[in-house]
TORKOL-4160 file (C-alpha; in steps of 0.2 Angstrom, whole numbers, padded with zeros to 4 digits, m for minus):
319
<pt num="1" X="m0023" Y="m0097" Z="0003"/>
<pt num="2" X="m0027" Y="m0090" Z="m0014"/>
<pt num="3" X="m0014" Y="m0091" Z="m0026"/>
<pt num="4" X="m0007" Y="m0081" Z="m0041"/>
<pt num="5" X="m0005" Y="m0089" Z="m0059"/>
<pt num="6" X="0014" Y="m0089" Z="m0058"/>
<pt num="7" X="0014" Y="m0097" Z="m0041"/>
<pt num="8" X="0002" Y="m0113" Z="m0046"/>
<pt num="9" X="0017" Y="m0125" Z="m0048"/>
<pt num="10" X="0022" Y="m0121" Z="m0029"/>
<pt num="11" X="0001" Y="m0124" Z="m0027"/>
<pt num="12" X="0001" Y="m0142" Z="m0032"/>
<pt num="13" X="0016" Y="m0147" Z="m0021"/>
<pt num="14" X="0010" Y="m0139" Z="m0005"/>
<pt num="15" X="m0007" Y="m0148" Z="m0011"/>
<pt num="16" X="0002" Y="m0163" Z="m0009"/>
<pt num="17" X="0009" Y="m0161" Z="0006"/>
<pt num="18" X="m0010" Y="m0155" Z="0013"/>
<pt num="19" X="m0017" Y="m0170" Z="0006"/>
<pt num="20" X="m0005" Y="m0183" Z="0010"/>
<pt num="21" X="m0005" Y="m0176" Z="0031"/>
<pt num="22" X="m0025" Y="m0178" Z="0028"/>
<pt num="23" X="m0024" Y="m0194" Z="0023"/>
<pt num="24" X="m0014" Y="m0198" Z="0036"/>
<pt num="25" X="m0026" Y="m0194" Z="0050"/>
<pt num="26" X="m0040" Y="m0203" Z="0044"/>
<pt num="27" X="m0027" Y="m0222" Z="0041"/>
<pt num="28" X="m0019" Y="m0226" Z="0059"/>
<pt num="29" X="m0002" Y="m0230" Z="0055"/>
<pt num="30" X="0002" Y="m0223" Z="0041"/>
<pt num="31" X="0016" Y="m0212" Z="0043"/>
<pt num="32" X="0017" Y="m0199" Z="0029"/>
<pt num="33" X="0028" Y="m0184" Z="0037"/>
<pt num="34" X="0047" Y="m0190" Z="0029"/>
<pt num="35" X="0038" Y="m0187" Z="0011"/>
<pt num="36" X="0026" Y="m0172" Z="0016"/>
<pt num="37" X="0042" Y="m0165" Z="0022"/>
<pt num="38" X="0052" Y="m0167" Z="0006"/>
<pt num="39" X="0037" Y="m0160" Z="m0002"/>
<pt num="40" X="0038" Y="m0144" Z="0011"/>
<pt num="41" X="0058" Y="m0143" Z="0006"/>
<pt num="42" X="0052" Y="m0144" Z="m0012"/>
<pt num="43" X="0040" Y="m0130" Z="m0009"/>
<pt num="44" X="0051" Y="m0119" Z="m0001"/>
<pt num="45" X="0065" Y="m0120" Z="m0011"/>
<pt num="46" X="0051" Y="m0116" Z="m0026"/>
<pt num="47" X="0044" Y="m0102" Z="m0016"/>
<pt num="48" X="0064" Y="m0092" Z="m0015"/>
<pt num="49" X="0067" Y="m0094" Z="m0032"/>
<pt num="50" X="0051" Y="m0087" Z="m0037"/>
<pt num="51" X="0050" Y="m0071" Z="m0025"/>
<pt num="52" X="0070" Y="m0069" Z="m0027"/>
<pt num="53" X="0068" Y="m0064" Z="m0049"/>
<pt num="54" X="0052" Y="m0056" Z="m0047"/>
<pt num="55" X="0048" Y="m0045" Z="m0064"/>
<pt num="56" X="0039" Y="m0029" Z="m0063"/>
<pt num="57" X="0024" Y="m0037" Z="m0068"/>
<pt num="58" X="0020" Y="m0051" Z="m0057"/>
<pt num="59" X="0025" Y="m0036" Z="m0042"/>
<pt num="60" X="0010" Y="m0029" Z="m0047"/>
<pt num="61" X="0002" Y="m0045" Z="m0045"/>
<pt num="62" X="0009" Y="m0049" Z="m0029"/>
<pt num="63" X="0004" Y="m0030" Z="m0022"/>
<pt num="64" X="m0015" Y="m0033" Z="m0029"/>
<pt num="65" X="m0015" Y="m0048" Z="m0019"/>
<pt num="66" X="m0033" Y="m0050" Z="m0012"/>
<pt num="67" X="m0025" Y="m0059" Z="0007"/>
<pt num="68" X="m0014" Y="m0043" Z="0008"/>
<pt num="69" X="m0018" Y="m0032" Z="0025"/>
<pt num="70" X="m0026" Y="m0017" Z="0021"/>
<pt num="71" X="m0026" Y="m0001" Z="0030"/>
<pt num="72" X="m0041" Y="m0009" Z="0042"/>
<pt num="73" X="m0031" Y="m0022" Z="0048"/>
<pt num="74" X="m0015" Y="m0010" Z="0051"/>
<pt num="75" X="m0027" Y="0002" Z="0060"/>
<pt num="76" X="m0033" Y="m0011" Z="0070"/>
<pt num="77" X="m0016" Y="m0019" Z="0074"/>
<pt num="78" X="m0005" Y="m0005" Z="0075"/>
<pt num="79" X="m0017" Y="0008" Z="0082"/>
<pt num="80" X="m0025" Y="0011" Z="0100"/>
<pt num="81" X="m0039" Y="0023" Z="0102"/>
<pt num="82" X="m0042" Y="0024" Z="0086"/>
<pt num="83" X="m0057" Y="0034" Z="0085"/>
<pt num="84" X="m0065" Y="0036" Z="0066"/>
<pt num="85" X="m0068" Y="0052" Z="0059"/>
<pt num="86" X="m0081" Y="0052" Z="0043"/>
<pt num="87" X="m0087" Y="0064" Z="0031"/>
<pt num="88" X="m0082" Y="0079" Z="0021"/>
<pt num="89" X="m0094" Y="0091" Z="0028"/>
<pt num="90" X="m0100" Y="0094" Z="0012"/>
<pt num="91" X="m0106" Y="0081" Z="0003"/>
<pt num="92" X="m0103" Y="0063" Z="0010"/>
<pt num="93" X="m0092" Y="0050" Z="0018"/>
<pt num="94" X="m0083" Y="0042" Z="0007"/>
<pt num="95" X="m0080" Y="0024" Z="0014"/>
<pt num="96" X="m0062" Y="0022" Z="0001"/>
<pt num="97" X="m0056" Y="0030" Z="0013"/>
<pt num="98" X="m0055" Y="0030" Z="0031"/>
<pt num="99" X="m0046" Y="0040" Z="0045"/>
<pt num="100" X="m0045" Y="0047" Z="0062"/>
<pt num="101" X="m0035" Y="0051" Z="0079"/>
<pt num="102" X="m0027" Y="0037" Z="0086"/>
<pt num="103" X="m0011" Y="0032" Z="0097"/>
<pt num="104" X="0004" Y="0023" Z="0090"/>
<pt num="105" X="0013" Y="0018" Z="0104"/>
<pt num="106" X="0011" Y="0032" Z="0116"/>
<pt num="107" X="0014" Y="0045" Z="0102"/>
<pt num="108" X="m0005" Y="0052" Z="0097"/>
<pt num="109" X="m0007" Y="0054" Z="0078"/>
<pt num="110" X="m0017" Y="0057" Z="0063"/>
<pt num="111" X="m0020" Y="0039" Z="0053"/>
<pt num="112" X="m0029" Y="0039" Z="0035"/>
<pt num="113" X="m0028" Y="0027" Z="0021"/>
<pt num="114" X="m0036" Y="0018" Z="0007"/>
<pt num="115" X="m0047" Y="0002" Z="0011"/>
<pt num="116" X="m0051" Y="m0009" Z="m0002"/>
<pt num="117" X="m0061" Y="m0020" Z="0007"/>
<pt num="118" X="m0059" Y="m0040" Z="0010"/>
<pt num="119" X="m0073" Y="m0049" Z="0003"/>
<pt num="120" X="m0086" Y="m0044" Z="m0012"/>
<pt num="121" X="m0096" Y="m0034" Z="0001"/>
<pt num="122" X="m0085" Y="m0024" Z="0006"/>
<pt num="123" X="m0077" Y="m0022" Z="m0009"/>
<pt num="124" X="m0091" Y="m0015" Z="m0016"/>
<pt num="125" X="m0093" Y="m0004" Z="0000"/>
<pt num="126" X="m0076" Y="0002" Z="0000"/>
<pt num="127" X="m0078" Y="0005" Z="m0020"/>
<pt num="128" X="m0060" Y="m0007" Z="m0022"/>
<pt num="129" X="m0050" Y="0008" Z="m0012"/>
<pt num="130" X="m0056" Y="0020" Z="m0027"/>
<pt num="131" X="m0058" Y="0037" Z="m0017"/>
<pt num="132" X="m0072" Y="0050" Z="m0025"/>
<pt num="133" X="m0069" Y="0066" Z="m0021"/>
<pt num="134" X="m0077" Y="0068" Z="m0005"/>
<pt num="135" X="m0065" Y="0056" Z="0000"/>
<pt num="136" X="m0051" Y="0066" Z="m0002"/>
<pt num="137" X="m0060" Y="0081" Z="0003"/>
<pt num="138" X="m0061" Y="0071" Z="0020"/>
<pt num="139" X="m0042" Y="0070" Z="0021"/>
<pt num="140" X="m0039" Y="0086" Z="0019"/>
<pt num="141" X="m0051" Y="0090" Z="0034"/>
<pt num="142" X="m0041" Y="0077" Z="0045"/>
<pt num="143" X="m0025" Y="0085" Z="0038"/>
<pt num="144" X="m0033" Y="0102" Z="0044"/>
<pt num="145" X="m0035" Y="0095" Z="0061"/>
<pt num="146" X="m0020" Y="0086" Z="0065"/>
<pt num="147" X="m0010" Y="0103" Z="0059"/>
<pt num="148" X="m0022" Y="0114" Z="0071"/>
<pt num="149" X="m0017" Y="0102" Z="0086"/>
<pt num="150" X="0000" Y="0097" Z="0081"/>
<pt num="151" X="m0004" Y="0078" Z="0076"/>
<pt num="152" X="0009" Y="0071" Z="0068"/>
<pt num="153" X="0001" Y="0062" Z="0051"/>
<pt num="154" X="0002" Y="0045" Z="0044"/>
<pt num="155" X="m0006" Y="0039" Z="0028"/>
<pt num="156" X="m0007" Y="0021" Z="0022"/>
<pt num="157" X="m0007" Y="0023" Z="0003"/>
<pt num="158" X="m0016" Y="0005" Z="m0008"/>
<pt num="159" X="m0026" Y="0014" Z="m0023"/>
<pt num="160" X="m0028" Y="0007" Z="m0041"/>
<pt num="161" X="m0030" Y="0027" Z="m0043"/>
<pt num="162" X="m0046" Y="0039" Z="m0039"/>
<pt num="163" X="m0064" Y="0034" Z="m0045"/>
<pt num="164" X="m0064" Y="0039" Z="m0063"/>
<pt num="165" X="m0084" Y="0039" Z="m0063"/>
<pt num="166" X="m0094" Y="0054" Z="m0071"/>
<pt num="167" X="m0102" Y="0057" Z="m0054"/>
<pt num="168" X="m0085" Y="0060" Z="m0046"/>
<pt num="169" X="m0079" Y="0071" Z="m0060"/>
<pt num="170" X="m0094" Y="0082" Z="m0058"/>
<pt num="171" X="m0092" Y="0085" Z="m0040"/>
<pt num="172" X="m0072" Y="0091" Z="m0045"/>
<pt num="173" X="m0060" Y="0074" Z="m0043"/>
<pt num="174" X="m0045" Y="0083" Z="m0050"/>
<pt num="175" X="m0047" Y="0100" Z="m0038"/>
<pt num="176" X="m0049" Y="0087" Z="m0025"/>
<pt num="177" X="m0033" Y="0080" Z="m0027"/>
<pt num="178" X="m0024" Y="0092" Z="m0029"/>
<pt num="179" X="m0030" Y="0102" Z="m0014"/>
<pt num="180" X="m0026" Y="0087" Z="m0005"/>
<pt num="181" X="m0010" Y="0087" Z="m0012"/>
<pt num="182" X="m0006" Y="0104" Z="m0007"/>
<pt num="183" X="m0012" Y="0103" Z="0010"/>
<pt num="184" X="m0001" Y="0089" Z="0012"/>
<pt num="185" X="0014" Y="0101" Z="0008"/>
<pt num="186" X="0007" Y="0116" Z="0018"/>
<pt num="187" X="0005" Y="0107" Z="0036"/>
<pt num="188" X="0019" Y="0111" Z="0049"/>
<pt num="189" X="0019" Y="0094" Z="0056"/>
<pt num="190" X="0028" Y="0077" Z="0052"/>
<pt num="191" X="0019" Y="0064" Z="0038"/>
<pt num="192" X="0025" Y="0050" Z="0036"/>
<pt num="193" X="0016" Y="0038" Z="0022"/>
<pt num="194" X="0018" Y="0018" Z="0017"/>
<pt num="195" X="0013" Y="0012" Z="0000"/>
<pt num="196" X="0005" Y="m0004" Z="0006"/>
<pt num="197" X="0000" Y="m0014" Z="m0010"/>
<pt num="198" X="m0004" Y="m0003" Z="m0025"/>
<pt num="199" X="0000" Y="0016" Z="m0029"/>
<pt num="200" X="m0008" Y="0021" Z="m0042"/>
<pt num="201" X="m0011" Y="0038" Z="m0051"/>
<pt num="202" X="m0013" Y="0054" Z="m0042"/>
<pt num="203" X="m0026" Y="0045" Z="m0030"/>
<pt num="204" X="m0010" Y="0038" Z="m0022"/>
<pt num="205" X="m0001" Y="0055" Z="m0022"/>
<pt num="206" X="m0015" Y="0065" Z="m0014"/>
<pt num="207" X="m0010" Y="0053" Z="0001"/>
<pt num="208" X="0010" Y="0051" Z="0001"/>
<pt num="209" X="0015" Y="0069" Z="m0003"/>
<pt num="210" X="0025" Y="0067" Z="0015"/>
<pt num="211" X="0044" Y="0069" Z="0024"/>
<pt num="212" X="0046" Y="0052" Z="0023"/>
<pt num="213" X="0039" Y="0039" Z="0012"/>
<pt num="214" X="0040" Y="0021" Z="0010"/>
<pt num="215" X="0037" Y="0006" Z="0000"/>
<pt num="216" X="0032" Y="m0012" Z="0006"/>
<pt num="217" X="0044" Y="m0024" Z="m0004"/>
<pt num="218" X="0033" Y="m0030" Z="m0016"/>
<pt num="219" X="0021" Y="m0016" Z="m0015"/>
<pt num="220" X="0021" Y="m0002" Z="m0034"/>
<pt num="221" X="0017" Y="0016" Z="m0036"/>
<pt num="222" X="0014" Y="0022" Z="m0051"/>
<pt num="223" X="0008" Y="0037" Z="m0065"/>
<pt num="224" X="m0004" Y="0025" Z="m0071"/>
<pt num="225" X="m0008" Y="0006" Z="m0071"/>
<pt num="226" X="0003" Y="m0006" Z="m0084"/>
<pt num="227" X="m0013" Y="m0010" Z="m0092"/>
<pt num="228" X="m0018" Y="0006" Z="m0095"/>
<pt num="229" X="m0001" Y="0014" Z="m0100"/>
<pt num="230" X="m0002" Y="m0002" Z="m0112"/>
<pt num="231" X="m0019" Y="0002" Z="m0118"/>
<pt num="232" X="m0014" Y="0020" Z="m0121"/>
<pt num="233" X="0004" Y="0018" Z="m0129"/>
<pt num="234" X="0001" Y="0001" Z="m0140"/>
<pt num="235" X="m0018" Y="0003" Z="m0141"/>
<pt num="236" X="m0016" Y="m0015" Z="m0134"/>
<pt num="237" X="m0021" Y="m0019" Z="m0115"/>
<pt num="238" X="m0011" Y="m0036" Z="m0116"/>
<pt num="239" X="0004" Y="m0029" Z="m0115"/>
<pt num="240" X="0004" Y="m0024" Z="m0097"/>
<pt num="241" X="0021" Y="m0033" Z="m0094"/>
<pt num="242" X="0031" Y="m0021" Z="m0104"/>
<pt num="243" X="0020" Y="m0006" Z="m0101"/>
<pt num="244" X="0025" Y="m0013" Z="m0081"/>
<pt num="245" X="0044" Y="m0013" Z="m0084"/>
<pt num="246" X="0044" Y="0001" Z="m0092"/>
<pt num="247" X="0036" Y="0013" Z="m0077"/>
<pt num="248" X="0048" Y="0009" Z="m0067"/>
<pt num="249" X="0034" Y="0006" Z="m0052"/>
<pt num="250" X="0044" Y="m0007" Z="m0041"/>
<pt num="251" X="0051" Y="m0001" Z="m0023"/>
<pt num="252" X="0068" Y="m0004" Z="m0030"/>
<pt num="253" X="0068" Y="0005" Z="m0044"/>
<pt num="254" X="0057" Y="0019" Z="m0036"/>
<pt num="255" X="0069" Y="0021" Z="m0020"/>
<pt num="256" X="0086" Y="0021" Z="m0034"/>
<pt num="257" X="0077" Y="0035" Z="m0042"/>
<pt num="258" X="0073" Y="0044" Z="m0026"/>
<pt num="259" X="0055" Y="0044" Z="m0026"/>
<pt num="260" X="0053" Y="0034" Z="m0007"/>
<pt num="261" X="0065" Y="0034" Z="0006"/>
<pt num="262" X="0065" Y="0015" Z="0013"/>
<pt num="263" X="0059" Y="m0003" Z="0008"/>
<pt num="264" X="0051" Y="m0010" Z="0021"/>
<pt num="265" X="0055" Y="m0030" Z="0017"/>
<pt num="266" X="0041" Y="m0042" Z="0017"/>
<pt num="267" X="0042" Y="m0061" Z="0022"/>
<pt num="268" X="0045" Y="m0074" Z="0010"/>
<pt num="269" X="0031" Y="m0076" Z="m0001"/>
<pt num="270" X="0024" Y="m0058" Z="0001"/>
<pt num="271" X="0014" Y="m0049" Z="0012"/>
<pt num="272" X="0001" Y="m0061" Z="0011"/>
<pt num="273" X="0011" Y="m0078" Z="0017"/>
<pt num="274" X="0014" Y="m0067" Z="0036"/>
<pt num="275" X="0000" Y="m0054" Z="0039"/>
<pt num="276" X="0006" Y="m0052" Z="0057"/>
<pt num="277" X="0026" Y="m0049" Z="0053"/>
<pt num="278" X="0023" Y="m0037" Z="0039"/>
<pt num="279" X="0010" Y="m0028" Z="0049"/>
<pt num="280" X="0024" Y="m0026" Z="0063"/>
<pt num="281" X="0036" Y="m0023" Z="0051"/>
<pt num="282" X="0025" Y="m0008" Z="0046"/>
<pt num="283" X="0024" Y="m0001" Z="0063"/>
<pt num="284" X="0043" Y="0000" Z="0065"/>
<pt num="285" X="0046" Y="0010" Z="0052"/>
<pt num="286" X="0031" Y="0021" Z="0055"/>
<pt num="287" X="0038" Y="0024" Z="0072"/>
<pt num="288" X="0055" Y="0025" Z="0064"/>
<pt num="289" X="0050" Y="0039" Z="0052"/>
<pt num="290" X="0044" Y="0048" Z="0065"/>
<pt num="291" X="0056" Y="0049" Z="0075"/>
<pt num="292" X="0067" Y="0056" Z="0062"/>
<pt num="293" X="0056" Y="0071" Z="0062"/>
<pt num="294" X="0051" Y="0073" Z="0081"/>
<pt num="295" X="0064" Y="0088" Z="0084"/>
<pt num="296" X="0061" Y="0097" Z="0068"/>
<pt num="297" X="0051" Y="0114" Z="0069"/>
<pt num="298" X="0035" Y="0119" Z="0056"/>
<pt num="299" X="0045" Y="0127" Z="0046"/>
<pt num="300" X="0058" Y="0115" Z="0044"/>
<pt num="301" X="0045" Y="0100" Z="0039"/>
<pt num="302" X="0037" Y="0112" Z="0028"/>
<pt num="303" X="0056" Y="0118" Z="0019"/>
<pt num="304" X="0059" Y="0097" Z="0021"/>
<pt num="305" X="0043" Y="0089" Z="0011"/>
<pt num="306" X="0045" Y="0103" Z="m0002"/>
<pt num="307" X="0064" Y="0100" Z="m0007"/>
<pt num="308" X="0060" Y="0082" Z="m0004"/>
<pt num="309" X="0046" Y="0084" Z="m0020"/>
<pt num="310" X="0058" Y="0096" Z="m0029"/>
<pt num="311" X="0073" Y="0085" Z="m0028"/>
<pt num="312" X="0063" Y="0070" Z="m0036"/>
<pt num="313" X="0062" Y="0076" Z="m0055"/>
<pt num="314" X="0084" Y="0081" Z="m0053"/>
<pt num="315" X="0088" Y="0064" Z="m0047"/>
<pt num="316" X="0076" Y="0055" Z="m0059"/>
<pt num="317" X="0085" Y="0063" Z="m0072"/>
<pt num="318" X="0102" Y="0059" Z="m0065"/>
<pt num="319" X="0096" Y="0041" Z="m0064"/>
């Protein structure tokens, strides 16, 4: 278990507890579960009060969480037949991002999302979930395909924001969002898109411009980074907690403002504390989502996801 800075105190105690069960297989006789057991009390009750206050900032810890699932692990949970589409058919495959057909349930559907990757190697490989532009190049192909055979789309969305490198500006990053972005509003079938960690910039946009969107609990979606907002706005990175409060980037804030539609809750302890029961959690609404949308002509999903976007900016401003 890895383990943010403001969770150390809860580290020590469940330490203990570890330690002192160790100990006890190694002396016979020694009966160590009444005090591990006060310790797991302890540690519980330490774990509620820190994940019931949680401030803007420490969300976007929480939703960076390297033990998160990523969009592999859904895909491979949720998903059967999955079958892998790469390429942009123009340049390259980017490996941030990854998609293809795939069942969920019995209902056959379009799947793409950011990977980040889960140890340094794939990190490196999946660039840390940062999409060049043949990435989303790639997306709009699938998004292409799934309106020409009537696919209903899901997008699992955990960016820090597209690749800012010199390379990916050259080869047209911003035209690539933005096409993505419109293609995602011009399809006449239902999308459906989960933030599952971070949101960030129009990298995460290019993938949740959908019918129905929704947040993991502790997951953000924002304009920018805290830490870049900060560096911008006070010339000063350090101030990433105000910058985070600020952007208003939490599920709560962003689903009283109208941006998603649902909160999907995560266990206690984050997402990361219970892969399996977030991961199923996910699916339910997915499926949820769907069903919402399954009787709704082309025209009406299309009139749906544009009034959806359009409404955004009056109830922000009403907020």
């Amino acid at each position: 278990m890895n383990y943010l800075d403001f969770e150390k105190p809860l580290a020590e105690i469940e330490g203990k507890a570890n330690e002192l069960r160790a100990l006890a297989k190694t002396s016979e006789g020694m009966d160590v579960e009444k005090e591990a057991a006060a310790l797991d009390a302890k540690a519980g009750q330490m774990l509620k009060d820190l994940y019931g206050g949680l401030t803007a900032w420490r969300k976007c810890q929480v939703a960076r969480h390297p033990d998160r699932p990523h969009c592999k692990s859904y895909i491979e949970a949720l998903f059967t037949e999955y079958t892998p589409l790469a390429g942009d058919r123009n340049f390259a495959d980017d490996h941030a991002v990854m998609g293809g057909m795939a069942r969920l349930g019995d209902r056959p559907v379009m799947v793409i999302g950011h990977e980040k990757g889960h140890d340094t190697k794939t990190r490196i490989e999946r660039n840390f979930g940062m999409a060049r532009p043949e990435g989303y190049r790639k997306a709009i192909r699938l998004l292409d395909l799934a309106d020409r055979f009537n696919l209903p789309v899901v997008t699992l969305v955990d960016t820090p924001g597209a690749y800012p490198g010199k390379g990916a500006e050259e080869r047209g990053q911003s035209e690539a969002i933005a096409r993505s972005t419109e293609k995602s509003l011009q399809i006449g079938v239902p999308v459906v898109s989960v933030v599952i960690g971070e949101g960030g910039s129009g990298g995460a946009v290019a993938f949740a411009t959908a019918n129905r969107v929704a947040m993991l609990e502790h997951s953000i979606y924002s304009v920018i980074s805290p830490e870049g907002c900060a560096s911008i706005l006070w010339k000063d990175a350090e101030k990433m907690r105000e910058a985070a409060e600020a952007l208003r980037l939490t599920a709560q804030d962003l689903k009283q403002l109208g941006v998603v539609d649902r909160i999907i809750k995560e266990p206690l302890g984050g997402a990361q504390r219970d892969r399996a029961a977030t991961i199923k959690a996910v699916g339910e609404a997915l499926e949820s989502m769907i069903g919402e949308l399954a009787d709704k002509s082309r025209a009406a999903l299309i009139k749906d996801r544009r009034k959806k976007f359009l409404d955004m900016g009056r109830k922000g401003l009403a907020a």
